[in-house]
TORKOL-4160 file (C-alpha; in steps of 0.2 Angstrom, whole numbers, padded with zeros to 4 digits, m for minus):
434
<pt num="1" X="m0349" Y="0638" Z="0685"/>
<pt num="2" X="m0362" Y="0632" Z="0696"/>
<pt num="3" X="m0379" Y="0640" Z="0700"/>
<pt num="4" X="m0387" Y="0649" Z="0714"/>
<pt num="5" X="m0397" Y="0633" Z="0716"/>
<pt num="6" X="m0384" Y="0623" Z="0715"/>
<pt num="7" X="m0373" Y="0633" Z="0728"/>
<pt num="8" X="m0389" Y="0632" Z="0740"/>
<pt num="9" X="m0388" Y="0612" Z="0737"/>
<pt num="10" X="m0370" Y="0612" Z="0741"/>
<pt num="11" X="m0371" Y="0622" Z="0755"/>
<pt num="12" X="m0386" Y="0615" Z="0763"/>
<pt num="13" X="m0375" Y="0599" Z="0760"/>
<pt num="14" X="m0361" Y="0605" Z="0771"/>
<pt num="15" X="m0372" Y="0613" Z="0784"/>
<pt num="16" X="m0377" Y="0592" Z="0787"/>
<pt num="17" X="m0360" Y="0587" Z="0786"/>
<pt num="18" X="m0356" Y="0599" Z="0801"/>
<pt num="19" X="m0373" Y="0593" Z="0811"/>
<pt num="20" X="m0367" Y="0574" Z="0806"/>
<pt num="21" X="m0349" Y="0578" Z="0812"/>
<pt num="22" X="m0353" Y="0586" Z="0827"/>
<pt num="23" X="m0366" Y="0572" Z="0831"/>
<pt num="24" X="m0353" Y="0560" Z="0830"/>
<pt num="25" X="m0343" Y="0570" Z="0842"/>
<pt num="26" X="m0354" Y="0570" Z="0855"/>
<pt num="27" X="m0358" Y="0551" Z="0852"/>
<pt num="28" X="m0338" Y="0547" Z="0853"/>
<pt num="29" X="m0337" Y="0560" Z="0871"/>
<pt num="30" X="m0351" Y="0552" Z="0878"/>
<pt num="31" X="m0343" Y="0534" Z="0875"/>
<pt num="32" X="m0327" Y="0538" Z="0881"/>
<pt num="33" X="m0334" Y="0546" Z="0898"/>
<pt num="34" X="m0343" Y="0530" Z="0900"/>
<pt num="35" X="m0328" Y="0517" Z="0898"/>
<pt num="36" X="m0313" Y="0529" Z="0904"/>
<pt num="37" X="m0319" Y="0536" Z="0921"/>
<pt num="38" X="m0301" Y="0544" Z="0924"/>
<pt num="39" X="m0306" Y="0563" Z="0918"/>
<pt num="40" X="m0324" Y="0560" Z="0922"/>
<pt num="41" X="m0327" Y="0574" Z="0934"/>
<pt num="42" X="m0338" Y="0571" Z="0951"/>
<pt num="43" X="m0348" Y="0583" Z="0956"/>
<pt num="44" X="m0359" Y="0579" Z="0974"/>
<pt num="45" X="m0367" Y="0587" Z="0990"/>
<pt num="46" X="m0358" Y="0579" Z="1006"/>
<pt num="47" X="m0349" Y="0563" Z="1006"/>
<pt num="48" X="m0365" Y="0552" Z="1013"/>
<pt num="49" X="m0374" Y="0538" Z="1007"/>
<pt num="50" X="m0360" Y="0527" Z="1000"/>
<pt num="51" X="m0354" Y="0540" Z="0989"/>
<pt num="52" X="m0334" Y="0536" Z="0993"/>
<pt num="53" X="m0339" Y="0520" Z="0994"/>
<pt num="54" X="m0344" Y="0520" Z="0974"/>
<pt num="55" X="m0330" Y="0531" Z="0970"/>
<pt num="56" X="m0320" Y="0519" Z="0977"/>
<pt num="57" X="m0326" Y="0503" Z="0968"/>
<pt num="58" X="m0324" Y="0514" Z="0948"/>
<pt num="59" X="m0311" Y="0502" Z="0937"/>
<pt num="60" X="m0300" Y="0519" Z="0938"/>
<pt num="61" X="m0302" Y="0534" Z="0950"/>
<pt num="62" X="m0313" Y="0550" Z="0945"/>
<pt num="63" X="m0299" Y="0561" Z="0937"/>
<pt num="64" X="m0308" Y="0576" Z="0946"/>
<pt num="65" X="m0319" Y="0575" Z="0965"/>
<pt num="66" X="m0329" Y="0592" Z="0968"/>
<pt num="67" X="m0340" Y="0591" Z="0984"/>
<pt num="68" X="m0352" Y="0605" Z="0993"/>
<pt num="69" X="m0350" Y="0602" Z="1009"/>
<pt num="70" X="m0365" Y="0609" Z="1024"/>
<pt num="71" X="m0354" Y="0600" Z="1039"/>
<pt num="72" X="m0337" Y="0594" Z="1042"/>
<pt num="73" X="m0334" Y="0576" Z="1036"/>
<pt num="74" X="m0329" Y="0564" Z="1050"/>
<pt num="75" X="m0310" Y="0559" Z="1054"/>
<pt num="76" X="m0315" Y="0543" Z="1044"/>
<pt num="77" X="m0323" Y="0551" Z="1031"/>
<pt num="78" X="m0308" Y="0564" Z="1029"/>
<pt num="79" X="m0295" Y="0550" Z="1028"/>
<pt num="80" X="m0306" Y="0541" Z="1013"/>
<pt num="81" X="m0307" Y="0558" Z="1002"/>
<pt num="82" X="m0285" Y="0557" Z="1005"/>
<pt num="83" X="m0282" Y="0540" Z="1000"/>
<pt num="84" X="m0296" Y="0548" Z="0984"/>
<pt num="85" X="m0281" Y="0559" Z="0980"/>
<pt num="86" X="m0268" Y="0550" Z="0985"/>
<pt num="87" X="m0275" Y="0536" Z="0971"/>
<pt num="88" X="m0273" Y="0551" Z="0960"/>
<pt num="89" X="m0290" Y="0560" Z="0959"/>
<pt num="90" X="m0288" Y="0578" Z="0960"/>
<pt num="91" X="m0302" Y="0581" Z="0976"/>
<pt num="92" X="m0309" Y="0597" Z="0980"/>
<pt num="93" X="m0323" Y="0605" Z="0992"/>
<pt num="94" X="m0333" Y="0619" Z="0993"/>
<pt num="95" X="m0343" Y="0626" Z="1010"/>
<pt num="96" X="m0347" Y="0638" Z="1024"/>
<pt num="97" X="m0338" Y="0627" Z="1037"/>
<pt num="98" X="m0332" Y="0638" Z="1052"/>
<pt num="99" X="m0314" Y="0633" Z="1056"/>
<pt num="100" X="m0315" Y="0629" Z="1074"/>
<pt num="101" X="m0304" Y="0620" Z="1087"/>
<pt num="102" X="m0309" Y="0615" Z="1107"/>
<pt num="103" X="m0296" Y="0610" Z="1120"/>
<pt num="104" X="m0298" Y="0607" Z="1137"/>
<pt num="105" X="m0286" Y="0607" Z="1152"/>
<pt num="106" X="m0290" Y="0601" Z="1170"/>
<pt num="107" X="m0289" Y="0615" Z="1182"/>
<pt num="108" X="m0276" Y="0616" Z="1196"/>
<pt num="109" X="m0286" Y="0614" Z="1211"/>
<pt num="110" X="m0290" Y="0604" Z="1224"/>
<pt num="111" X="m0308" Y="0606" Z="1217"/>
<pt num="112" X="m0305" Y="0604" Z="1204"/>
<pt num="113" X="m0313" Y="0607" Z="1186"/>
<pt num="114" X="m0310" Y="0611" Z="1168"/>
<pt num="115" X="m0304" Y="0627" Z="1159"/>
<pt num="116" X="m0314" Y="0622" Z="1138"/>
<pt num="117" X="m0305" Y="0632" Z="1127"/>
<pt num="118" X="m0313" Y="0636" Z="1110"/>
<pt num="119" X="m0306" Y="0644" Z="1096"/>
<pt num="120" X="m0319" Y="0650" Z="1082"/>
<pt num="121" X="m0326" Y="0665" Z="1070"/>
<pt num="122" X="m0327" Y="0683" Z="1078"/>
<pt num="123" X="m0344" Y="0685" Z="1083"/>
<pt num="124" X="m0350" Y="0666" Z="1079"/>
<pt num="125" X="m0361" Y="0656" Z="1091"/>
<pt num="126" X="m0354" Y="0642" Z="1099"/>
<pt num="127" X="m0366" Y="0627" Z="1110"/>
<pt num="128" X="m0353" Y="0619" Z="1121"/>
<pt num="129" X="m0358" Y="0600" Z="1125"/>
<pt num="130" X="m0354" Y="0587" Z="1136"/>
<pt num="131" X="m0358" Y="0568" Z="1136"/>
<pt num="132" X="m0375" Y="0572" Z="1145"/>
<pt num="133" X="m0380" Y="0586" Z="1132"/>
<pt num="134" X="m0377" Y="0606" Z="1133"/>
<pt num="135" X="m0370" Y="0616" Z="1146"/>
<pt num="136" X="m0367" Y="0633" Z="1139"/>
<pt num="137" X="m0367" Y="0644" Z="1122"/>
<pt num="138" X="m0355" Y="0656" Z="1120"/>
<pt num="139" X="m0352" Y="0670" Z="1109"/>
<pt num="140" X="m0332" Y="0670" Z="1099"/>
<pt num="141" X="m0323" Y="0685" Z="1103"/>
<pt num="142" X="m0309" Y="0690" Z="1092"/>
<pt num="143" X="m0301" Y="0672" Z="1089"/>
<pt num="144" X="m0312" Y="0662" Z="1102"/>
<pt num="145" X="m0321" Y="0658" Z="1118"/>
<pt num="146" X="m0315" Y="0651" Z="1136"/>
<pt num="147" X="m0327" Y="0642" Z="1148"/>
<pt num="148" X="m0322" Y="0638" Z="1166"/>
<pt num="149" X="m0332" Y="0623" Z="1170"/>
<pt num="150" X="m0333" Y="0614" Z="1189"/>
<pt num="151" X="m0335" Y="0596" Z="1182"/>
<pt num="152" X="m0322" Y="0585" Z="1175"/>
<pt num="153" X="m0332" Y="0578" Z="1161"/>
<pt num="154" X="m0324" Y="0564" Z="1147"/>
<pt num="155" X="m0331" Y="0571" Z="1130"/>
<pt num="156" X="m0333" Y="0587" Z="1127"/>
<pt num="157" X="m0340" Y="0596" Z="1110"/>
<pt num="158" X="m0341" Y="0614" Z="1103"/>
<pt num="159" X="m0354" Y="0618" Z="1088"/>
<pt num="160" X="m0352" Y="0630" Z="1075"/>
<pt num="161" X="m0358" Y="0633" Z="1057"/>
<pt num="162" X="m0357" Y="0616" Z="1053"/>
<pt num="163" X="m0341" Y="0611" Z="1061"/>
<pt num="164" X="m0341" Y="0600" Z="1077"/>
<pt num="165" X="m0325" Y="0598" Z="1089"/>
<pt num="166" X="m0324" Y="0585" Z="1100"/>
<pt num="167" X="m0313" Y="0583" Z="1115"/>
<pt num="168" X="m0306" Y="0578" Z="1132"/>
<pt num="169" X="m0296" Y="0583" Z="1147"/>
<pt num="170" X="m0281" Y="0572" Z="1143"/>
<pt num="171" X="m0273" Y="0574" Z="1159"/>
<pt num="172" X="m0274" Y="0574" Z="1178"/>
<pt num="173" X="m0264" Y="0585" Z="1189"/>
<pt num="174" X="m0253" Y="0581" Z="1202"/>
<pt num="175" X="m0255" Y="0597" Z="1217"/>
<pt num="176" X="m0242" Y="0600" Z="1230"/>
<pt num="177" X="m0245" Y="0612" Z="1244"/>
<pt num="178" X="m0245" Y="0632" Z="1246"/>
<pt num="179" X="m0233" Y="0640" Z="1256"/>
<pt num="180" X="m0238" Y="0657" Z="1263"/>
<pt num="181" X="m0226" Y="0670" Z="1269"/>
<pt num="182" X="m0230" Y="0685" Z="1279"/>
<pt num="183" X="m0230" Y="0695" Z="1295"/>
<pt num="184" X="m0242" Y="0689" Z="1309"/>
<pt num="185" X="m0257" Y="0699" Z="1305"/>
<pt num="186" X="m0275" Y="0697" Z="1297"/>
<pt num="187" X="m0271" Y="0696" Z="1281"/>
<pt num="188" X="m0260" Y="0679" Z="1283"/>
<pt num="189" X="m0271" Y="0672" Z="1296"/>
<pt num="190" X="m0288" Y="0673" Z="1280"/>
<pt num="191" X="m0277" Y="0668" Z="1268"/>
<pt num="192" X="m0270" Y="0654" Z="1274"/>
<pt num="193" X="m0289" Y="0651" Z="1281"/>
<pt num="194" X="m0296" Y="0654" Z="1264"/>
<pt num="195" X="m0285" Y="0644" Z="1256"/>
<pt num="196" X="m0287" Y="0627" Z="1268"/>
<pt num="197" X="m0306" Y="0631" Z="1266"/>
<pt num="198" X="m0304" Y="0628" Z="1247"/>
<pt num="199" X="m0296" Y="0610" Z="1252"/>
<pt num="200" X="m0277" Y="0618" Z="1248"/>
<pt num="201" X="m0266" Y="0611" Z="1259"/>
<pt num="202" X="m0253" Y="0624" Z="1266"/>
<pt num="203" X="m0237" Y="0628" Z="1276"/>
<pt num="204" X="m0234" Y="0646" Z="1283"/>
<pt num="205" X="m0219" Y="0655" Z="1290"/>
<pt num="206" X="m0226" Y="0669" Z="1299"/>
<pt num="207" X="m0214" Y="0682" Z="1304"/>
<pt num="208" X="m0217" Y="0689" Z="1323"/>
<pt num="209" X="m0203" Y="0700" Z="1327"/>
<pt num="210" X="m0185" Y="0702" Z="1316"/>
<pt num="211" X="m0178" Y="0685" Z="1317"/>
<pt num="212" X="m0193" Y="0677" Z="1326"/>
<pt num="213" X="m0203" Y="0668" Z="1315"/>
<pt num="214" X="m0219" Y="0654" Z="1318"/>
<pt num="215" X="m0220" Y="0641" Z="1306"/>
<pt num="216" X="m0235" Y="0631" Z="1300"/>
<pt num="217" X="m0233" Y="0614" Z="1293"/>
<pt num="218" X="m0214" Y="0607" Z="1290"/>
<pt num="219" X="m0199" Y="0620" Z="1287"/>
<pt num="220" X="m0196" Y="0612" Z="1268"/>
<pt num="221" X="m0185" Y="0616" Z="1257"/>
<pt num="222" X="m0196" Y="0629" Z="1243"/>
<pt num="223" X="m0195" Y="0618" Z="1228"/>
<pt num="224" X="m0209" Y="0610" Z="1215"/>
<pt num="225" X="m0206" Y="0595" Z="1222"/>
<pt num="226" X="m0215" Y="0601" Z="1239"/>
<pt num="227" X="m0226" Y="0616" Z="1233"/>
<pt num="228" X="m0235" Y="0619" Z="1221"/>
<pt num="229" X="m0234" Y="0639" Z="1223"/>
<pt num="230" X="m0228" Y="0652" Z="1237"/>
<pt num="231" X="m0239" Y="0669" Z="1240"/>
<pt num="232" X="m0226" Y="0681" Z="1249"/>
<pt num="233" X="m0237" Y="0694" Z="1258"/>
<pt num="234" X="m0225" Y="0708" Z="1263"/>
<pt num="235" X="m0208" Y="0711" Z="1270"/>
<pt num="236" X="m0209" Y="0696" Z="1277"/>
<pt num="237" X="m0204" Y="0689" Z="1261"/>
<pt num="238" X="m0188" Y="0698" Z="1258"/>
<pt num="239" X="m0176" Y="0685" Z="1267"/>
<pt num="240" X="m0184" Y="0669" Z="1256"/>
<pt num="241" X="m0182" Y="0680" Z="1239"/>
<pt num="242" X="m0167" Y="0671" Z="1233"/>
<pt num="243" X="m0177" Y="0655" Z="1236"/>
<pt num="244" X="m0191" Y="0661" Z="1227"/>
<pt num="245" X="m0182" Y="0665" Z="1212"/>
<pt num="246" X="m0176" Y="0649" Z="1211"/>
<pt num="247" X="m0191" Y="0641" Z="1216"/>
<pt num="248" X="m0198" Y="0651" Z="1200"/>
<pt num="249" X="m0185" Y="0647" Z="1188"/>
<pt num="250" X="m0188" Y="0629" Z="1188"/>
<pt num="251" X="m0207" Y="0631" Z="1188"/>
<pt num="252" X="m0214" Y="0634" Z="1203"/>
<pt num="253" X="m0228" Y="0648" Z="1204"/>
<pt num="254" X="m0228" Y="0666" Z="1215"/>
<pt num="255" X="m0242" Y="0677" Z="1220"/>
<pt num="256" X="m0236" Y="0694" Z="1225"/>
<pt num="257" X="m0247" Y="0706" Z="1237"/>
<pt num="258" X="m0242" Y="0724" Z="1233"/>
<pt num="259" X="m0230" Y="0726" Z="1250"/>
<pt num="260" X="m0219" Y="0711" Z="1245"/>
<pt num="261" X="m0219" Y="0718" Z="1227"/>
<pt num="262" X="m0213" Y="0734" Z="1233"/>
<pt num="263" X="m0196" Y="0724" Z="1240"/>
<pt num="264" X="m0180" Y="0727" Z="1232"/>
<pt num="265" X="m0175" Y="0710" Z="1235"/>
<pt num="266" X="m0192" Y="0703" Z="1226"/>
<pt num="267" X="m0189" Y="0715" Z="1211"/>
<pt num="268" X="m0181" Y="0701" Z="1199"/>
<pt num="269" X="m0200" Y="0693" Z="1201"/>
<pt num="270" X="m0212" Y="0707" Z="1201"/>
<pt num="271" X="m0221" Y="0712" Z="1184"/>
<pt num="272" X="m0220" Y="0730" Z="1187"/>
<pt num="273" X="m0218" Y="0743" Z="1199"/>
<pt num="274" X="m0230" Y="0744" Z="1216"/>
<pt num="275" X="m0239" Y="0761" Z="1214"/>
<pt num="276" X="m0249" Y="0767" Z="1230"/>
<pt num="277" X="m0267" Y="0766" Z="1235"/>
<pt num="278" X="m0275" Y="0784" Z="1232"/>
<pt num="279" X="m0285" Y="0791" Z="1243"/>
<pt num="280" X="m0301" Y="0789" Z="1235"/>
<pt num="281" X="m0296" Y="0772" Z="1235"/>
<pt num="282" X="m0295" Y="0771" Z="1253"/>
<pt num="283" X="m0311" Y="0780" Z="1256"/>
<pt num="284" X="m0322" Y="0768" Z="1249"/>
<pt num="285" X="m0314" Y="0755" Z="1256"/>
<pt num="286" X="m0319" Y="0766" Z="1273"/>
<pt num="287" X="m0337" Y="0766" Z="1268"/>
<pt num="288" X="m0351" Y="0752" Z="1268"/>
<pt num="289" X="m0349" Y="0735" Z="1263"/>
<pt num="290" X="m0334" Y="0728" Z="1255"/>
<pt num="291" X="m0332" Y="0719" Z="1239"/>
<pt num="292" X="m0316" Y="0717" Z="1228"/>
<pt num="293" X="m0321" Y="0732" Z="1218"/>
<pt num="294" X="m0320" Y="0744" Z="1234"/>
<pt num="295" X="m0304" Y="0737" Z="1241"/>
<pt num="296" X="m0291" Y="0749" Z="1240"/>
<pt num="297" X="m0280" Y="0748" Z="1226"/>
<pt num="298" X="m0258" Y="0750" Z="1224"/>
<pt num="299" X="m0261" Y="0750" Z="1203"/>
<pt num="300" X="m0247" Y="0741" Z="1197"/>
<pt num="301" X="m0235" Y="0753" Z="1187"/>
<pt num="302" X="m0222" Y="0751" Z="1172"/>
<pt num="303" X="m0224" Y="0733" Z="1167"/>
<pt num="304" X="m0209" Y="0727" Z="1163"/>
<pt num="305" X="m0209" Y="0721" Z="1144"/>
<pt num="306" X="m0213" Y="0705" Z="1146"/>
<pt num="307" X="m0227" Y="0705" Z="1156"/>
<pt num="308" X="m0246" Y="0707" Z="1152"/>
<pt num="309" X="m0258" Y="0715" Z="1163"/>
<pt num="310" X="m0274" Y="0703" Z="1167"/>
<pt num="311" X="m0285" Y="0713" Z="1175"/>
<pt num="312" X="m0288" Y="0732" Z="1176"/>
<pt num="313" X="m0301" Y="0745" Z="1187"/>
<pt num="314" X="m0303" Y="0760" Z="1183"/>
<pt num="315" X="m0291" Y="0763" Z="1171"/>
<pt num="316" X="m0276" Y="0755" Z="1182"/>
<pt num="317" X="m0265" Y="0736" Z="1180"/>
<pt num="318" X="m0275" Y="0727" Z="1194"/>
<pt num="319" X="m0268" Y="0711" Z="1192"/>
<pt num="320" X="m0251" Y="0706" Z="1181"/>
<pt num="321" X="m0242" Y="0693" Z="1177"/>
<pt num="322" X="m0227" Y="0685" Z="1170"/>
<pt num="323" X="m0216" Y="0673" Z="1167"/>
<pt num="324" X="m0197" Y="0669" Z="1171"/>
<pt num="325" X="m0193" Y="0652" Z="1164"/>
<pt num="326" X="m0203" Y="0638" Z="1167"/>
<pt num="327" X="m0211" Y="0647" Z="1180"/>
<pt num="328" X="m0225" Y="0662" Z="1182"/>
<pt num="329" X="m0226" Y="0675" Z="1194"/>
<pt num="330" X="m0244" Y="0682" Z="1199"/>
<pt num="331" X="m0245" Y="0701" Z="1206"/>
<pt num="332" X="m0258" Y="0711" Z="1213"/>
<pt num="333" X="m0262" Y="0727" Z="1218"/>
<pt num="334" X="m0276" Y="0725" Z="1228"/>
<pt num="335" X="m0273" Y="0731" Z="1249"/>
<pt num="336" X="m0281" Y="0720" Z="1267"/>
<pt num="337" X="m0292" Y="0708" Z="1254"/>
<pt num="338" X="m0294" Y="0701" Z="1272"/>
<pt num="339" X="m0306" Y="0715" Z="1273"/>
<pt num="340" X="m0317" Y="0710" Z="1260"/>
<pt num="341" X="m0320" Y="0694" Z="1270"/>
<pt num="342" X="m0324" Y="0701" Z="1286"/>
<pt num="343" X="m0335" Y="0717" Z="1280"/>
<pt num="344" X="m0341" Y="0711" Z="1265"/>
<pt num="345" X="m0361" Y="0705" Z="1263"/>
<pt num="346" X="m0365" Y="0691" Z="1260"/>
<pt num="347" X="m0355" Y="0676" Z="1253"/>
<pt num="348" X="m0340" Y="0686" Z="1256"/>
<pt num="349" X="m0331" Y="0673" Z="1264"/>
<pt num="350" X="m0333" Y="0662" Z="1251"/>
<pt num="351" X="m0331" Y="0673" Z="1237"/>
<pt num="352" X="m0313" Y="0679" Z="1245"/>
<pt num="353" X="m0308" Y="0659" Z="1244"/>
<pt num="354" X="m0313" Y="0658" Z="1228"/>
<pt num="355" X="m0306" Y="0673" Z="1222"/>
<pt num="356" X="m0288" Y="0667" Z="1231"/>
<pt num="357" X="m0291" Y="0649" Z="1223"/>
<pt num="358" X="m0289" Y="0658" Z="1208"/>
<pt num="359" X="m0273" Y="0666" Z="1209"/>
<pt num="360" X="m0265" Y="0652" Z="1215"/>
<pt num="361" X="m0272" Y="0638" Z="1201"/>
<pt num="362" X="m0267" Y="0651" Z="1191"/>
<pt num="363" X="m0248" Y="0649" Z="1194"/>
<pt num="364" X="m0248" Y="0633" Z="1201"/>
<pt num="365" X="m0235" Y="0622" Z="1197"/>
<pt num="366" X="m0244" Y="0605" Z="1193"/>
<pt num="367" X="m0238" Y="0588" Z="1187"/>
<pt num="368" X="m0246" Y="0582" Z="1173"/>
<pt num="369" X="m0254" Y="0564" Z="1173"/>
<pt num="370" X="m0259" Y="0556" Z="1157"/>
<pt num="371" X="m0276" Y="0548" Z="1162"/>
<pt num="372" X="m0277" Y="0529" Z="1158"/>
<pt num="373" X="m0297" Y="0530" Z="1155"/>
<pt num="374" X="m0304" Y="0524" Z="1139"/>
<pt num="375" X="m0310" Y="0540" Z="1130"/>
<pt num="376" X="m0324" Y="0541" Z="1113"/>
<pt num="377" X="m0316" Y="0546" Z="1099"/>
<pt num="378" X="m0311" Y="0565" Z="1097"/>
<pt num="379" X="m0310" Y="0577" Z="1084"/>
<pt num="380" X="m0302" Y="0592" Z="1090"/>
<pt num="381" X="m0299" Y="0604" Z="1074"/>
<pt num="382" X="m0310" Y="0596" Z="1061"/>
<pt num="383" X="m0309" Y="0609" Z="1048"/>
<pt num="384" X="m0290" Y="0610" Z="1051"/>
<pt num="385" X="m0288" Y="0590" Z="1050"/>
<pt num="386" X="m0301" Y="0592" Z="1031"/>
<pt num="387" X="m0287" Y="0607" Z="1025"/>
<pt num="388" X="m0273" Y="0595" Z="1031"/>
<pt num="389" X="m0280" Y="0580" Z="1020"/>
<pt num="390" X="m0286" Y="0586" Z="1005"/>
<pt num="391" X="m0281" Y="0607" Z="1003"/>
<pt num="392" X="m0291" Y="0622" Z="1007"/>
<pt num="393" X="m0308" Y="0627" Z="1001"/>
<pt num="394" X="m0310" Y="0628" Z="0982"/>
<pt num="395" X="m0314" Y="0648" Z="0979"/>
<pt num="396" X="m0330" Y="0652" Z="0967"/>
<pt num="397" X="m0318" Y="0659" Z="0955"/>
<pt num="398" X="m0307" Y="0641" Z="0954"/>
<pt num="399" X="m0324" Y="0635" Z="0952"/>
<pt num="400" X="m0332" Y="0643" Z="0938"/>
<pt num="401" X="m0313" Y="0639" Z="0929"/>
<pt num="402" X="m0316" Y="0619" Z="0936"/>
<pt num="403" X="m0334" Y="0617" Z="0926"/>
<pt num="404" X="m0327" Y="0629" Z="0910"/>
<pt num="405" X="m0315" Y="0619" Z="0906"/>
<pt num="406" X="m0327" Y="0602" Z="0905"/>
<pt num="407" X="m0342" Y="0612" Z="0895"/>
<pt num="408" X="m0335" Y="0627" Z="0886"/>
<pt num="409" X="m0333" Y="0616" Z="0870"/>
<pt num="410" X="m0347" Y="0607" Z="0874"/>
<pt num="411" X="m0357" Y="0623" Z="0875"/>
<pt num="412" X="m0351" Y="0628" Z="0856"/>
<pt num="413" X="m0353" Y="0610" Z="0851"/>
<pt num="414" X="m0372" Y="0613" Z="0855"/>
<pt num="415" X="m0374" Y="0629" Z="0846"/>
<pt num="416" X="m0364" Y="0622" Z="0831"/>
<pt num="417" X="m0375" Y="0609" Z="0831"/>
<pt num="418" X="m0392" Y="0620" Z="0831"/>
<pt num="419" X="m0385" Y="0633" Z="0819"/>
<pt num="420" X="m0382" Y="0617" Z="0806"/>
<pt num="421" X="m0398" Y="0610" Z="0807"/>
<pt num="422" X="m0408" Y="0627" Z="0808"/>
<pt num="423" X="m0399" Y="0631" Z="0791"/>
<pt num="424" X="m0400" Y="0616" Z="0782"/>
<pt num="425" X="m0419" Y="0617" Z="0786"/>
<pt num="426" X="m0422" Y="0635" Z="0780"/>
<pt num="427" X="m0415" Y="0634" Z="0766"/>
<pt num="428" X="m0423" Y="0621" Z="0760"/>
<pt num="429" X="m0440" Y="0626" Z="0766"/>
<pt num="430" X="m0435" Y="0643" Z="0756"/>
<pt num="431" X="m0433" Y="0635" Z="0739"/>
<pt num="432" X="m0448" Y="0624" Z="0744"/>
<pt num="433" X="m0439" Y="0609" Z="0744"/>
<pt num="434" X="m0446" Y="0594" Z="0756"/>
């Protein structure tokens, strides 16, 4: 039977077996990382400075590719981290990158212009460029930010939390005239004024008498491949309606003034019934100067289901619109807008063609073009087009369960290793051996 000092010998033995053991152990782990990079795990800050470069160049891919990204890696730079995987290297990313799209349409008018559409983070700050440097920064609502601009430009880009977007209008458009229907009377004569002011050209049928109309420009046939969009004014209207429905079916554009809306013949268009001015309404359209907010207002009623109201005063549908096949129909409530022109202060007169403009651009039946223009490369969704090649963002918790796996049994490896040799060495300095 052995001895207490012989038990310690044994033991103090096997306590520098383990610590010779585990030694070896680390020694045979920290050989095989360096000749077999395939579960080597890679763990880096941004994909800059030749990084996917040396990844690339490894005798076998990095079984495993973790990258902190602060900005959102460029087309090229995405398309490298894919073929990463694709080569069989399980790539993943982690950062606060603000998913974020920008597109841009050209506006349809004869002034032309671009309508940037942004879509970003409620509440985010967004610096919209173009090729000469910043124009505007903008606030996301809900799911985004739209800003009208008068230039054309060929590169635009949006900002945000460390995404950039990048693009251009990809298109021209092809106008064709207004027509303007209505009775003879101020409010056709400023329209069709307003309208030619804004560089529109336009063709009226003005309605004198019953059966005794005037008309401006040729009598053409109402179809897209003439006009670009027909306002009908009042009863005026109600002989064309057929005309107009069909003009509208196959993509043509309405703007309806609250006395054509109220037409029984125009009711297959119209996005809801035509109410009646009130008499507040009318009174301070009586009373000093004249702006669109004053004018008297016919609220528009009963939407029908699929249409959306576009702008409200007071509580009441201003301005609705729908659409009935290809084609959208514009109606408003607003009374004698050619009152605002002539009683308004100053600017009035231009303010009235704009605000008309925007009606009609709004509606506007407008070829596309594809522009033959050489444009700078674009990235329109960068954070979409990261998602697309490599997966979604890697979530702390995946994390954590990534860097476990590799150092949980080096971590008790480690303390195997100090309890061993902490031990051995007591014991022996308890029984004062050297």
């Amino acid at each position: 039977m052995l001895s207490r000092a012989e038990m310690r010998v044994r033991l103090e033995q096997a306590l520098r077996g383990i610590v010779i053991v585990v030694l070896a152990v680390m020694l045979w782990q920290s050989l095989r990382e360096q000749t077999d990079s395939g579960g080597q795990l890679v763990n880096a800050r941004g994909v800059g400075g030749g990084a996917l470069a040396t990844w690339s160049k490894m005798a076998k891919a990095p079984g495993r590719i973790y990258v902190q990204l602060d900005s959102a890696p460029t087309p090229v730079e995405r398309s490298w981290l894919g073929a990463l995987a694709g080569a069989g290297s399980s790539v993943m990313w982690s950062g606060e990158l603000a998913p974020m799209m920008i597109d841009a349409q050209p506006v349809a008018s004869p002034a032309g212009g671009t309508n940037v559409l942004v879509a970003a983070p409620g509440g985010s700050s967004v610096v919209v460029s173009d090729d000469v440097g910043p124009i505007d920064t903008v606030r996301a609502q809900s799911v985004g930010a739209m800003l009208a601009l008068s230039s054309e430009p060929d590169l635009l880009t949006a900002r945000a939390k460390g995404s950039i977007a990048s693009t251009g209008p990809r298109n021209s458009v092809v106008l064709h005239k207004v027509l303007v229907i209505g009775d003879a009377g101020w409010e056709s004569k400023f329209v069709v004024a307003a309208l030619e002011e804004e560089g529109w050209r336009v063709d009226a049928f003005i309605r004198l008498a019953p059966g005794v109309d005037v008309t401006q420009g040729s009598a053409a046939p109402i179809d897209t491949s003439r006009y670009s969009a027909v306002i009908a004014l009042d009863g005026a209207a109600s002989p064309y309606a057929n005309r107009i429905l069909e003009f509208v079916r196959t993509g043509g554009g309405v703007v309806l003034a609250p006395q054509a809306a109220a037409l029984d013949a125009i009711a297959p268009l119209r996005a809801g019934a035509a109410g009646r001015a009130t008499s507040e309404s009318r009174a301070s359209q009586a009373s000093g100067s004249l702006s669109l907010a004053t004018l008297a207002l016919a609220p528009i009623t009963s939407l029908k289901s699929d249409a959306v109201p576009v702008e409200k005063r007071a509580g009441v549908t201003a301005i609705a619109a729908r659409r009935i096949n290809a084609g959208r129909v514009l109606q408003f409530g607003y009374e004698d807008t050619w009152r605002w022109r002539m009683s308004g202060g100053e600017g009035a007169v231009r303010d009235h063609g704009i605000w008309w403009t925007s009606l009609v651009s709004s509606v506007a039946y407008a070829q596309r073009v594809p522009r033959t223009i050489a444009k700078a490369s674009t990235d329109a969704a960068p954070t979409i087009g990261l998602v697309a090649a490599i997966g979604p963002a890697t979530s702390a918790s995946g994390l954590l369960n990534l860097l476990g796996k590799r150092s949980g049994w080096m971590v008790w490896l480690i303390v195997l290793l100090a309890l061993g040799l902490v031990g051995e060495v007591a014991s022996r300095r308890l029984r004062g051996a050297p």
